[in-house]
C-alpha positions in Angstrom: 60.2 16.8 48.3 59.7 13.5 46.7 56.6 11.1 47.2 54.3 13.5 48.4 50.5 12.7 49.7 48.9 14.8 47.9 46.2 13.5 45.4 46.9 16.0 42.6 50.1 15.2 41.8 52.9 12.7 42.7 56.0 14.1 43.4 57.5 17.8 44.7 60.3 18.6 43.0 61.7 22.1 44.2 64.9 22.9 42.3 65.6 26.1 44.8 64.1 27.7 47.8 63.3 30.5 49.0 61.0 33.2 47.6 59.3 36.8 48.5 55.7 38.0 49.4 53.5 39.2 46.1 50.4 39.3 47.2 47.7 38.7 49.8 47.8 35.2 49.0 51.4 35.2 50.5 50.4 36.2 53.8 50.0 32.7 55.5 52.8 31.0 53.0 53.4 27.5 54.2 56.5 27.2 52.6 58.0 30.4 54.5 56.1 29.1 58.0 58.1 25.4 57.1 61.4 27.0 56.2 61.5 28.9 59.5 61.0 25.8 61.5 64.3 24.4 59.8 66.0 27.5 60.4 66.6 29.3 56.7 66.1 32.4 55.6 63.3 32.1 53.4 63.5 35.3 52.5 67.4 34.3 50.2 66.4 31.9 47.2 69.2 29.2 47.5 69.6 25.8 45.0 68.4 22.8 46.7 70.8 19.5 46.4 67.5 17.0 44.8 68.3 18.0 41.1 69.2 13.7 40.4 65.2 13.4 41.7 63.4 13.7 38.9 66.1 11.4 36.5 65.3 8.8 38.9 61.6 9.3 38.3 61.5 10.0 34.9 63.7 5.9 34.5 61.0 4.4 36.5 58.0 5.8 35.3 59.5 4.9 31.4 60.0 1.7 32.0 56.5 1.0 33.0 54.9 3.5 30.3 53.3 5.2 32.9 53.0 9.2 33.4 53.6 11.1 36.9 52.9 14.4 37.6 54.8 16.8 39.1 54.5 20.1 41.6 57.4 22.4 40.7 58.8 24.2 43.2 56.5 24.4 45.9 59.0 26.4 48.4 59.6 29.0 45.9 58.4 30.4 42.9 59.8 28.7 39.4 60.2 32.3 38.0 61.7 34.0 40.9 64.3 36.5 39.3 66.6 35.3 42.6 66.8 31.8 40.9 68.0 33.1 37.0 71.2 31.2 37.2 69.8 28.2 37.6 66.8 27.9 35.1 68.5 27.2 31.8 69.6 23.8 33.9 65.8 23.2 35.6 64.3 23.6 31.9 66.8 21.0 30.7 65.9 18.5 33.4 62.2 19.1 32.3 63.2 19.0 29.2 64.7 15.6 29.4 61.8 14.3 31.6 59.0 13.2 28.8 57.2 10.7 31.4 56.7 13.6 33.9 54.5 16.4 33.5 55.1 19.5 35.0 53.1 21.6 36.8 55.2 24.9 37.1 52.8 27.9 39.1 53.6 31.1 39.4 52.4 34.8 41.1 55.0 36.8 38.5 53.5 35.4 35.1 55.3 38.8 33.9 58.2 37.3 33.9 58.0 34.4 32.4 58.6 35.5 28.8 62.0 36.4 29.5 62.8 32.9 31.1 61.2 30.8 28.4 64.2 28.1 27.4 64.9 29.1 23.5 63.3 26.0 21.9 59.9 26.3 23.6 58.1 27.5 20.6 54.3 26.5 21.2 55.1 25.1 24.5 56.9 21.9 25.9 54.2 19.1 25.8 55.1 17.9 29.5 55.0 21.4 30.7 51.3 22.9 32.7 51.8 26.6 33.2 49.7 28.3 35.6 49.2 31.5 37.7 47.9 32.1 41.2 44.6 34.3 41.8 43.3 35.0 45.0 41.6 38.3 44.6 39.7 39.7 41.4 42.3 42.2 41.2 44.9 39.6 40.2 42.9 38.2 37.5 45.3 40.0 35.2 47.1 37.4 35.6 45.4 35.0 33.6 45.8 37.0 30.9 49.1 37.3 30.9 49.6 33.6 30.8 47.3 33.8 27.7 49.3 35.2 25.9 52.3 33.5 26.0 52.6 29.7 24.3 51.5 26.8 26.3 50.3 23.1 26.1 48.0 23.7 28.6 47.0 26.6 31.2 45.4 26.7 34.5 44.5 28.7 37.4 44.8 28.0 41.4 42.6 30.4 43.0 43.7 29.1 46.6 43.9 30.4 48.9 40.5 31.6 47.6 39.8 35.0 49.6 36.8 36.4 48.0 34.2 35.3 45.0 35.7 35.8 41.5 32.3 35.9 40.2 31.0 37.8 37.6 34.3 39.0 36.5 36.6 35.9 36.1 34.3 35.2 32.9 35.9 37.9 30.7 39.1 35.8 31.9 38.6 32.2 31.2 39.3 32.1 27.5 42.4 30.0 27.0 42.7 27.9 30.5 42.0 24.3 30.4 42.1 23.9 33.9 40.6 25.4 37.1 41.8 24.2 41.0 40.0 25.9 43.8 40.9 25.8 47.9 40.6 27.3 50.9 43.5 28.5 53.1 45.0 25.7 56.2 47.4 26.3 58.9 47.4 29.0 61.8 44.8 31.9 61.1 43.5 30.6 58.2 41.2 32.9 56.5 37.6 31.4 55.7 36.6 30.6 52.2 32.6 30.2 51.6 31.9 27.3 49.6 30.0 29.6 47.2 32.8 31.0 45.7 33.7 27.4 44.7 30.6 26.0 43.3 30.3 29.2 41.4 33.9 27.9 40.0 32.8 24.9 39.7 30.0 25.9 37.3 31.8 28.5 35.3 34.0 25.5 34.7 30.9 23.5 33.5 29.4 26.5 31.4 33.0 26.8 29.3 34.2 23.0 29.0 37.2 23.8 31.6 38.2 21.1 33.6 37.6 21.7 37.2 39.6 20.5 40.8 38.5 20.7 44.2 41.4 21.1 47.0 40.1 21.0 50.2 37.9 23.6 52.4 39.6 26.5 54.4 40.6 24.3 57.7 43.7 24.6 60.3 45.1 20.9 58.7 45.9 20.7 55.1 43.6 18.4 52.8 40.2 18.8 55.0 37.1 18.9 53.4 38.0 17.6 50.2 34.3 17.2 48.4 32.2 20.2 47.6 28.6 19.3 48.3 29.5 15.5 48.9 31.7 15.2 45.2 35.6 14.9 44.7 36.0 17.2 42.0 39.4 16.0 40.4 39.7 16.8 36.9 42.8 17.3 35.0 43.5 19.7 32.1 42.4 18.0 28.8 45.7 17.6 27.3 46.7 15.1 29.5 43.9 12.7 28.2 45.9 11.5 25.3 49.5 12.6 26.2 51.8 10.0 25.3 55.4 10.9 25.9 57.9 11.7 23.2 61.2 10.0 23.4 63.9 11.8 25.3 67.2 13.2 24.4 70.0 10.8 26.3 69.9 11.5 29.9 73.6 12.5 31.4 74.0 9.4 34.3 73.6 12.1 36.9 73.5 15.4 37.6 76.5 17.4 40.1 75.1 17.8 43.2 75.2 21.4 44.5 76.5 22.4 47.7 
């Protein structure tokens, strides 16, 4: 958590751990392969002790004016129903973070309704939400995420296991954002760069911003250009985002045990 090498975002910031299989795209999970090398049960969602991270970021990156992004819990998933008692406090910390924006992605977008904080009306305007799809059969979950209030919307279809194409189109309406990626690690499953540049051009044909992750490879972050270009576009609401001022932020936050 922390600093992290990625090129899409800046920081980690996982407020818990832990999570459960949804889905095909769960079958190789990094987070549960990493969790087991350290010994935990990935399989209990537990609160991690980094909850003072993100004040820390959110001083330094006001007082140079500048704006960090942030992956949201990247060992779990933000809307796990294991993690309830401790999302009113995570949606404060966001809440209170204006210089950070938030990048919260999810499998369950059928539960996110529920677990909205009670002032998000229209969305919070440091908050990305986005769902997972892997398979076309998922692609119901884009519109779920339609239909529920957001500053911006975007869809990670990685690990990308088949071609979306034709039918993602009757999906795309309301998403400002579209990542694509192949599977890494032990017994990754192939993606064929087809299925990407046909993302790629959907993205072109309806004005939706479009970022390239990396080929399906055994190490993380490997062929990072499709046909010889970085693709790394951000969702269009970031292109004028200027943060709001923040409530007061409390010195520090109790460290949990």
């Amino acid at each position: 958590m922390g600093k992290t090498k990625l090129k899409n975002v800046d920081y980690t910031m996982n407020f818990w751990r832990g999570c459960h299989k949804v889905s095909e795209g769960c079958a190789h999970c990094y987070a549960r392969a990493q969790e087991k090398r350290f010994g935990r049960n990935f399989d209990e969602v537990v609160r991690t002790r980094t909850w003072n991270d993100p004040i820390k970021w959110q001083r330094e990156a006001a007082k140079t004016g500048e704006v960090k992004k942030v992956l949201t819990c990247s060992i779990s998933d933000f809307f796990h129903p294991g993690a309830d008692q401790w999302r009113k406090e995570a949606w404060a910390v966001i809440r209170e973070c204006p210089n950070l924006i938030w990048g919260i992605l999810t499998k369950r977008p059928q539960l996110i309704e529920d677990r909205l904080p009670c002032d998000w009306g229209e969305g919070y305007p440091n908050v990305c939400l986005g769902v997972t799809v892997e398979l076309k059969k998922y692609l119901w979950r884009m519109d779920t995420l339609r239909d529920i209030p957001a500053k911006a919307r975007y869809l990670m279809a990685e690990p990308l296991l088949e071609d979306l194409m034709p039918e993602i189109e009757d999906h795309v309406e309301g998403f400002h954002q579209i990542m694509a990626g192949g599977e890494t690690g032990i017994g990754y499953r192939p993606m064929d760069l087809q299925w990407a540049r046909n993302l790629r051009d959907l993205c072109k044909q309806h004005n939706i911003r479009f970022y390239f992750k990396q080929s399906s490879a055994r190490l993380p972050q490997t062929g990072m250009t499709l046909d010889g270009i970085e693709h790394h576009e951000y969702a269009s609401a970031w292109d004028t985002y200027k943060p709001a001022s923040a409530p007061p932020l409390a010195p520090t936050l109790k460290e949990a045990a």
